[in-house]
N, C-alpha and C positions, 0 to 999 in steps of 0.2 A: 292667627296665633292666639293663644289663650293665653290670659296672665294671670301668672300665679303669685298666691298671698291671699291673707284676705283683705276689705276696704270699709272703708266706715260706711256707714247707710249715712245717704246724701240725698235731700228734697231739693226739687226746684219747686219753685210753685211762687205764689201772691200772695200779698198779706201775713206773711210764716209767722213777722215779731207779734202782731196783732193776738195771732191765735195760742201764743206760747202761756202766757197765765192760766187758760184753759185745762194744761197738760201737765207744767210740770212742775214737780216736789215744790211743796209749800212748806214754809215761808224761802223765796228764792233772793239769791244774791247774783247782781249784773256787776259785771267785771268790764269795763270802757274807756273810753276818753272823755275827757270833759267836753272837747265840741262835737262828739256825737251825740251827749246826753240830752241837751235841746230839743233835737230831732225826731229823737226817740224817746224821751221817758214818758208821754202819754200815753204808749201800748201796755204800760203799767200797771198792777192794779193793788189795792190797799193788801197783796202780802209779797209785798217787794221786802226784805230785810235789810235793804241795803242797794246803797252802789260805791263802786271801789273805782276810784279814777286811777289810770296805770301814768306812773312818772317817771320810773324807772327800773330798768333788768337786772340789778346786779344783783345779785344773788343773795346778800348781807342783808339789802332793802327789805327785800322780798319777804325775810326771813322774820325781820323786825314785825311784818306788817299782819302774820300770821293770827298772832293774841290779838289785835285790834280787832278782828273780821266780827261781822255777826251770826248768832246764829242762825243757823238756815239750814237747809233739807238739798238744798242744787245748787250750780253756778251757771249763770247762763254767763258766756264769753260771745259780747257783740261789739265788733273792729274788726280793724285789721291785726297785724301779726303781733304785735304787740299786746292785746289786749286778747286776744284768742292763747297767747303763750301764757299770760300770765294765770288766766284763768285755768288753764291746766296746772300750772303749778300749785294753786290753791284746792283744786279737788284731788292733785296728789298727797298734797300735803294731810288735808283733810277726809280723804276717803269719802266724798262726794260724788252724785253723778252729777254729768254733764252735757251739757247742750249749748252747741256752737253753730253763731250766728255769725259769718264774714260780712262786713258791709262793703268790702270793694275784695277785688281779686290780685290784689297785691302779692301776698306771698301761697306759701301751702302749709302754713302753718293749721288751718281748720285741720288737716289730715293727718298731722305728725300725731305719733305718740308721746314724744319727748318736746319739752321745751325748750327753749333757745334763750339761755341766760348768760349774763357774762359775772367773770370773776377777776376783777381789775380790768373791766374792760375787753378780756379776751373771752370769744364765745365759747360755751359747751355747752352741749345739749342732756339733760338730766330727762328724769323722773316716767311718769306712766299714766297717760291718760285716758279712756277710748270714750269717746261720747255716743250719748246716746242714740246722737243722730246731729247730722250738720245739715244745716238751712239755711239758702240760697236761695233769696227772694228777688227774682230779676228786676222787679221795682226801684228796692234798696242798691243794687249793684248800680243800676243805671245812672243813679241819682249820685253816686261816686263821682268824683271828679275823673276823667277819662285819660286821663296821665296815669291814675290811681292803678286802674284797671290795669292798661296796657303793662303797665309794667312789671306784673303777674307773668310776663312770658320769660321771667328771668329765671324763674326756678325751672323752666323745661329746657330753653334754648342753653343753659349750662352742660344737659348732657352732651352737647356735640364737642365742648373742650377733653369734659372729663372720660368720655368712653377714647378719646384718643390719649388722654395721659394713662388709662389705667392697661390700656395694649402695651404702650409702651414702656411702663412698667416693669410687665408681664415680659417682656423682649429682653431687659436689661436684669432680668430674675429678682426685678426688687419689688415686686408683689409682695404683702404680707402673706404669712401661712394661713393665718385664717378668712385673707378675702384673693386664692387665686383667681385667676382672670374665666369668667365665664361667660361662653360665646352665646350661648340662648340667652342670659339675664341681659348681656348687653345689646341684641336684635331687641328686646322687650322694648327697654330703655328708648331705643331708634325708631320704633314704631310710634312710638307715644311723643315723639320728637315729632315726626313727620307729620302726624294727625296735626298738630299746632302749627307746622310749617306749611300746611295745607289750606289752611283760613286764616293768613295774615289779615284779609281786609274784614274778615266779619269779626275779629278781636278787638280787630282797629276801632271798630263802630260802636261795638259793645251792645252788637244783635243778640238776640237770645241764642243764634247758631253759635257766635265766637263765646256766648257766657259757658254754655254746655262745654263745647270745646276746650278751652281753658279750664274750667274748674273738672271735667273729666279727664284731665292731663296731669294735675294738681292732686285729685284725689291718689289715682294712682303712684306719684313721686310722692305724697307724704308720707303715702305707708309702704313706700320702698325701701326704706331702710331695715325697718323692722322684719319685711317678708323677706327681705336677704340674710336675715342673719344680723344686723346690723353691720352690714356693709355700705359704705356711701359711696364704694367705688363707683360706680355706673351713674349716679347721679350729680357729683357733687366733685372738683377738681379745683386747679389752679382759678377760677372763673371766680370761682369765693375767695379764697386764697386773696384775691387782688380787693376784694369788698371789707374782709377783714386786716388787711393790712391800713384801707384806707382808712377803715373808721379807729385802728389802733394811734394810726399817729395824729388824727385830727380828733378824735372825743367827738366827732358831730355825730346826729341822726340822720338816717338816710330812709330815702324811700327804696327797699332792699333790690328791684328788679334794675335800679338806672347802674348802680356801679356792680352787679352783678353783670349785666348785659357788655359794659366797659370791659370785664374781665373774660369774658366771651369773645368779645373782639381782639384785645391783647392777647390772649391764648391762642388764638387762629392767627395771628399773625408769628407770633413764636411757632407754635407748632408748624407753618405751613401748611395751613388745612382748613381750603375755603374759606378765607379769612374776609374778602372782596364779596361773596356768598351772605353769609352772618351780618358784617354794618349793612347788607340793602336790606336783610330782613330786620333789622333791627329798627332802624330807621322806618321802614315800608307800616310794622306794627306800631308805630310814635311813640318809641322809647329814647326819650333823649338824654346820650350819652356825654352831652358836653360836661365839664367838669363844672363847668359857671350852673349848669341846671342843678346841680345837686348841690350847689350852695359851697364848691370849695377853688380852689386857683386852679390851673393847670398847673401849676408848681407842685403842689402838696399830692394830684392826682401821680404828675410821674416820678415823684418820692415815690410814693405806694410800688409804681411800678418796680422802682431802682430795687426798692428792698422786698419787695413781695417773696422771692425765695427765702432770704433773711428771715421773716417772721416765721414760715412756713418749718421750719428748721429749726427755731428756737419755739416755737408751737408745739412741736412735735407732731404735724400732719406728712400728709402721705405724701412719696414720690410724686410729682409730675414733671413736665418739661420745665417748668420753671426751676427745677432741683439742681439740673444740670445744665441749663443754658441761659446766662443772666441775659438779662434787657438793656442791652446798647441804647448810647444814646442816638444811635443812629435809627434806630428800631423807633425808638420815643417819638422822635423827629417824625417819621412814615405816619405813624398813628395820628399824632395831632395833625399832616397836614391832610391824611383824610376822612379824618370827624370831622373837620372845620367844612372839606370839600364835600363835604355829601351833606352836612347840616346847613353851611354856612356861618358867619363870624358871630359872635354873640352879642347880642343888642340888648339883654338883661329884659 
């Protein structure tokens, strides 16, 4: 199969932050974390204009922080989602190119056009970026913490919820008009699913075979939406739905693939669809979905569940099973006792 759209131009290689001052627009501005900055800011060299530590997404922030920047000629965006979103925001804002540097494989944000900001807390995705090139330095990735990594298989293993909410959708005629159900786009989707459900253990490891794999998974889902039309039907379902619900009622930070992957599993268990399947892959690639790993109770996780439709509704996102079949507490119950049975109890 051929997939169609087009994709960002993506380096693998060694050394990538090193050789970046070499190449582009001078005087440049890095877009980061603060505890990546240590790490990095000696591939630097005297026409750095700046660096921008990211604190927060809200969209107001963001906005405020615009007149502060310096000037500069690029932005290089090096992190994770956070700091690769922001920096798009900043050369949309600014009419910048751009150059993205992921240091772990966390989400696919390197490959989105749009940024993932919130406004009160609720996500949407704005604006328009395309860089000039994304660089994946298998060094840098390695040296990620390996939780980091893994959990990068959230944005792929989501499509196995959402290509079955968006059929059934489609069955119950409540597809939107401008994203009906398409049987090719979502074989794409499935292919690009399997390709990652085919090297759980080399993702697991964070070989160069599962970095490729992953991030040629990733490339593809981040300019999926865009070569659809800006449809997320095929990628993106209830499985977020459960990520955004959690982090509306708790205000935490999340590392995005662990309570994605959770909403993967809870949609397979709602939908009936290889749900027993999904927790051993999820598990199998070391993504852990216990609620304690992500820093919240099992309380606050099956709130999320209880209301996940609720938000979904007053969000105004799209049909899926969660629309029409709430989550029992009997349902809750099956879930936590086989996280627990396939992870084991939490010992912090």
């Amino acid at each position: 199969m051929e997939f169609t759209g087009n994709f960002f131009t993506t380096i693998y290689g060694r050394n990538l932050i090193g050789e970046l001052p070499q190449f582009v627009h001078r005087p440049y501005l890095v877009v980061t974390m603060e505890d990546l900055w240590e790490k990095f800011s000696g591939s630097f060299d005297k026409n750095l204009a700046g660096v921008y530590f990211v604190h927060s997404l809200e969209y107001e922030d963001l906005v405020k922080e615009l007149d502060k920047l310096p000037a500069c000629s690029c932005v290089i965006g090096l992190g994770g989602g956070q700091a690769l979103d922001v920096a798009k925001f900043f050369v949309w804002n600014k009419l910048l190119p751009l150059f993205q540097v992921p240091t772990a494989m966390t989400v696919n944000a390197a490959f989105g056009h749009r940024t993932a900001v919130r406004f009160d807390s609720k996500v949407r995705y704005i604006g328009w970026a395309v860089p000039e090139a994304v660089y994946v330095d298998f060094d840098v990735i390695q040296q990620a913490p390996a939780s980091l990594n893994r959990s990068g298989v959230g944005d792929i293993f989501c499509y196995h919820t959402a290509l079955y909410d968006w059929k059934l959708a489609a069955e119950r005629g409540r597809t939107e008009a401008k994203w009906p159900y398409d049987a090719s786009l979502a074989a794409e989707s499935q292919q690009v699913l399997d390709s990652v459900l085919a090297k759980l253990d080399d993702i697991r490891e964070v070989n160069e075979v599962g970095i490729r794999t992953l991030m040629n998974a990733n490339r593809w889902g981040g300019a999926a939406f865009h070569n659809a039309g800006w449809n997320p039907r095929h990628i993106e379902g209830m499985d977020h739905f459960l990520f955004y619900t959690l982090e509306y009622l708790t205000h935490k930070p999340f590392i995005h693939g662990q309570p994605v992957c959770l909403g993967v599993y809870v949609g397979s268990e709602l939908q009936g669809n290889r749900a027993e399947e999904m927790l051993a892959a999820i598990h199998r690639v070391g993504v852990d979905i216990r609620p304690e790993a992500m820093g919240v109770t099992w309380e606050e996780a099956a709130e999320a569940m209880r209301k996940m439709g609720w938000y979904a509704q007053q969000a105004g996102l799209w049909y899926t099973t969660a629309s029409e079949k709430p989550v029992t507490e009997e349902l809750i119950a099956h879930v936590r006792e086989r996280i627990y049975a396939t992870y084991g109890p939490w010992e912090g």
